[in-house]
N, C-alpha and C positions, 0 to 999 in steps of 0.2 A: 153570588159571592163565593160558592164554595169553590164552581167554575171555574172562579178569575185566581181565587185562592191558590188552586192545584196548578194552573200553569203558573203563575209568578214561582211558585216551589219547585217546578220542574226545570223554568229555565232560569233559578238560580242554580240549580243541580246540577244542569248542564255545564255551567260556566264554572263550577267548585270544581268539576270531575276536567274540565280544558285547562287547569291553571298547570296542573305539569308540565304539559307539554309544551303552554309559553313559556314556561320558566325552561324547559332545557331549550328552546326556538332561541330566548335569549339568551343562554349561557355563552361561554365560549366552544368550541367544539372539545377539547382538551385543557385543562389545569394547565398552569405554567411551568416547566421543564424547571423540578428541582438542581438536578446536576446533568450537564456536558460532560460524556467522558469521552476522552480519544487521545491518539497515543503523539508523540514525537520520536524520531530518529533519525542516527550522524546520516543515513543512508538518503534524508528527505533534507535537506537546507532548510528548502521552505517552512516546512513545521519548528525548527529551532528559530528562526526567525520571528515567527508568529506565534512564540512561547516567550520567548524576550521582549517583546515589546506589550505583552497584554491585550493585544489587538482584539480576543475572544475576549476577555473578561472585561474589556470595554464594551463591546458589542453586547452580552448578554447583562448586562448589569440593571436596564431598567426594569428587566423581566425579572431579577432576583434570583437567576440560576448562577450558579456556582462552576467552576472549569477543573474538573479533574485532567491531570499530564500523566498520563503512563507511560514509562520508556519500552520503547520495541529493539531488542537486539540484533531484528530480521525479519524478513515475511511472514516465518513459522512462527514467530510469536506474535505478531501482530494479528497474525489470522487465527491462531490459538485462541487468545483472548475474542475476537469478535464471533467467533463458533462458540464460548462459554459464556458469553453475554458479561465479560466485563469490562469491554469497550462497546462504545456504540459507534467510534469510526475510528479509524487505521488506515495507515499505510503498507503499500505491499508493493511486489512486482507483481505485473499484469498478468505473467503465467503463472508463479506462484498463486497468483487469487483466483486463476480459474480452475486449477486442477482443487483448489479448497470446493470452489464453486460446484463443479463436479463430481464433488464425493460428499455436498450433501450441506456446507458450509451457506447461511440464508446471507448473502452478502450483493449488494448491486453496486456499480462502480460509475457514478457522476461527474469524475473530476481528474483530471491527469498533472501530478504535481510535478510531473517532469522527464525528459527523455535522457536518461545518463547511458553513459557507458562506466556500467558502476562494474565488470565483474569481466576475467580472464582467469587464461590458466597461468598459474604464476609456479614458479621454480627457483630454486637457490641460482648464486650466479654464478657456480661453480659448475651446476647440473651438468650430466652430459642431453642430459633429454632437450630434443631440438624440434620434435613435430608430436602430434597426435600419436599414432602410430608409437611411438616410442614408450609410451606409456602401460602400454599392455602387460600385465604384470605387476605394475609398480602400487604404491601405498598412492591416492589422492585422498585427503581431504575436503570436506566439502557439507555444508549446512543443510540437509535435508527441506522442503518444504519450499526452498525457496528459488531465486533466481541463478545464484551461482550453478547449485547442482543442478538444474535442469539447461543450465548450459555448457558445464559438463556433458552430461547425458546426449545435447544435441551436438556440440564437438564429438566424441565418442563414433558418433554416428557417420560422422565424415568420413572416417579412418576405416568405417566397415569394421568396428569394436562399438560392446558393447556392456553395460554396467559389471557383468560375470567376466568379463575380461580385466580389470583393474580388480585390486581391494577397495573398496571403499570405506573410508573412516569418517564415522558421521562425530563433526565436530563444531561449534557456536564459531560465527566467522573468527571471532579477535585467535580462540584457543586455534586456527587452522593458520594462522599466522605465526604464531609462536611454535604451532608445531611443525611445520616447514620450517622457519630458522633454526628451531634446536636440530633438525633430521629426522625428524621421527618419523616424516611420510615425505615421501617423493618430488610430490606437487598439491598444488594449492587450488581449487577455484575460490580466487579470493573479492572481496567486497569492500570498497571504498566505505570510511577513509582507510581501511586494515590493509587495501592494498596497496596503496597509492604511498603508506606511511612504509611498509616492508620495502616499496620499491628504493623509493629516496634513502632510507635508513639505512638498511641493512643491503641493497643491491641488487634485492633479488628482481630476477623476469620475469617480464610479461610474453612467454613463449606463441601462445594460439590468445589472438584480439579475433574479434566478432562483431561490430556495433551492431549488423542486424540480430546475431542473436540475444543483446540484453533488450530483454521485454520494458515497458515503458512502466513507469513511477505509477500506480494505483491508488487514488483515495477514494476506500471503500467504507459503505453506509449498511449498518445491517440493513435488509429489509424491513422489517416491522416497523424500525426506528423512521426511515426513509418516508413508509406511507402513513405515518400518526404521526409524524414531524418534520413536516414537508418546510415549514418558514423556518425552523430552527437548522434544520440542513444548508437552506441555502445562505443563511446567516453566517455559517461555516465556510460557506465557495465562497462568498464575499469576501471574509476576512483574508483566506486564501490567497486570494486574488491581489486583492491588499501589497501582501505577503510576498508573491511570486514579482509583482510590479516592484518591489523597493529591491528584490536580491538584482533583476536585472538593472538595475540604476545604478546598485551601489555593491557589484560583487565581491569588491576587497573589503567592506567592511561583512556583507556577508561568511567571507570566508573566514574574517576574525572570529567571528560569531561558533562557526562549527568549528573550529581551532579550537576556543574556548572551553565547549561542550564536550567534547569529544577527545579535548588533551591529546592535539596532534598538533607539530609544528605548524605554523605557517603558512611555510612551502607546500607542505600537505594537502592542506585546506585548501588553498590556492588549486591544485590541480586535481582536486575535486568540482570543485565550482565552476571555475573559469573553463578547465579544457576538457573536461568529461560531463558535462550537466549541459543540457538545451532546455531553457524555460518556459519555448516561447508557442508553443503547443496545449494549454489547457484544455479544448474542449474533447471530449472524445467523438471520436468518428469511425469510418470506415478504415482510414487508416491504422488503429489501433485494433477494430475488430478481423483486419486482413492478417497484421501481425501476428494476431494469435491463433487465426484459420491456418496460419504456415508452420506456427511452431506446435501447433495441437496435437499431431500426432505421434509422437515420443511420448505422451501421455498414455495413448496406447497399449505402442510396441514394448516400452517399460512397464506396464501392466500394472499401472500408477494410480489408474481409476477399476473400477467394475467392469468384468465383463459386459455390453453391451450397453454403457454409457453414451448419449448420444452428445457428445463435448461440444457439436455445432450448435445445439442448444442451448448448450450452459454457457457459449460465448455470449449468444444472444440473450440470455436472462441476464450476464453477469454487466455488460459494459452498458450503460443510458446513453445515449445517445442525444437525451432530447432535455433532460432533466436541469442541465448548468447552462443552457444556452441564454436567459436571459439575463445572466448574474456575471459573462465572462465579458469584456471588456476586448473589441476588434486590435 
């Protein structure tokens, strides 16, 4: 009896000391995501779109998570905040987010919200400046961090000039707007809608166009976030997706939308959306990591990153390749 005693008492013991570990076997692997943060800007349609209609807070609402909207003024801030940890996804340009990527920023990129030609170098319509070259010398303005001035930077280079050959005035896109029309600098690399509203408004030129060099629309995922919330991400490309599918259906009321937001004429919005923005590309690919193997190097020779940063690296850590392919729609 004692015998039988001692094992009935050891393999209840056993099964007292195994209950934890069914219990976490059954738990879920992660608690349910109190709050979604992530940003909107005039520079992405798509996320104003998908800010107006509640499409996330529809989506997340059986889980009982909450949608925080941060407005992004530009790459640098959008990638500011996801390097501080107080977004967990954002928008950027694709060079903008790899040179963050490169210098240390835990950010991976699943989702492409769009191919614009959001950015030129712009000048009064008065200017006498007519080419690259011309500018040597002169005041430009220009958003540090982000897509405009690294395509500054890569126009620059065309001319055989380089950033110590210009002044450069690091200014928030709207204030490099106002400061090319007051005079206060020369030239602009300016960012839709801020350029596109200077053009129509006020006259000013679009002196040096590029479309290969504006880098492609960015929707990046910190890391951490990405691999502990892998179905709340893609819950995000869905709605995306969503999102990107109704601006190409319906781009004149999209463009009401960012008119709205962004308090620019119309006309503005309009040639935002309609003649500068391509939709129709969301997955990332080779195309996009080719993009940025060509414009990588002015990260560099502008001495943008660490000595001996390996950036063909940090393309490959920074763009997924594989991650939105079930979630994007042929």
């Amino acid at each position: 009896m004692k015998r039988r005693t001692l094992l009935q008492l050891a393999a209840s013991g056993a099964a007292i000391a195994a209950l934890p570990s069914l219990a976490r076997a059954a738990a879920p692997a992660t608690a349910p995501l109190k709050e979604l943060r992530l940003d909107y800007a005039y520079y992405s349609p798509v996320s104003l779109v998908l800010r107006r209609f509640g499409w996330l807070e529809e989506a997340f609402k059986p889980e009982g998570t909450s949608i925080k909207w941060v407005f992004s003024a530009g790459s640098n801030r959008a990638l500011e905040y996801l390097n501080a940890n107080s977004i967990d996804i954002g928008s950027s340009a694709g060079l903008a987010a790899l040179l963050a990527r490169a210098n240390g920023n835990p950010i991976r990129a699943p989702y492409i919200f769009s191919r614009p030609e959001w950015t030129a170098l712009v000048v009064r319509k008065d200017s006498p400046i007519r080419s690259i070259a011309d500018l040597k010398g002169k005041k430009v303005a220009a958003t540090k961090g982000t897509d405009p001035y690294l395509f500054l930077l890569r126009a620059l280079k065309t001319a055989g000039l380089k950033r110590s050959d210009i002044e450069h005035v690091s200014l928030q896109h709207a204030d490099g707007r106002a400061a090319l029309e007051q005079g206060k600098v020369d030239a602009w690399a300016g960012l839709d809608p801020h350029m596109a509203a200077s053009e129509l408004e006020a006259g000013s030129r679009l002196f040096y166009r590029n479309v290969a060099f504006n880098t492609y629309g960015f929707l990046n995922v910190r890391e951490d976030f990405l691999a502990s919330r892998p179905a709340e991400t893609a819950k995000v490309i869905q709605a995306y997706e969503r999102a990107r599918a109704w601006v190409i259906a319906n781009p004149a009321e999209a463009s009401k939308i960012l008119a709205e937001e962004a308090k620019v004429s119309l006309p503005v919005a309009l040639l935002q959306v309609k003649l500068r923005s391509d939709f129709s590309n969301p997955q990332p690919s080779s195309e996009h990591v080719k993009a940025l193997q060509l414009a990588a190097p002015i990260l560099v020779e502008e001495a943008l990153v660490k000595p001996g940063t390996d950036v063909n690296r940090a393309i490959t850590e920074l763009v997924d390749t594989r991650f939105a392919r079930p979630y994007i729609k042929a």
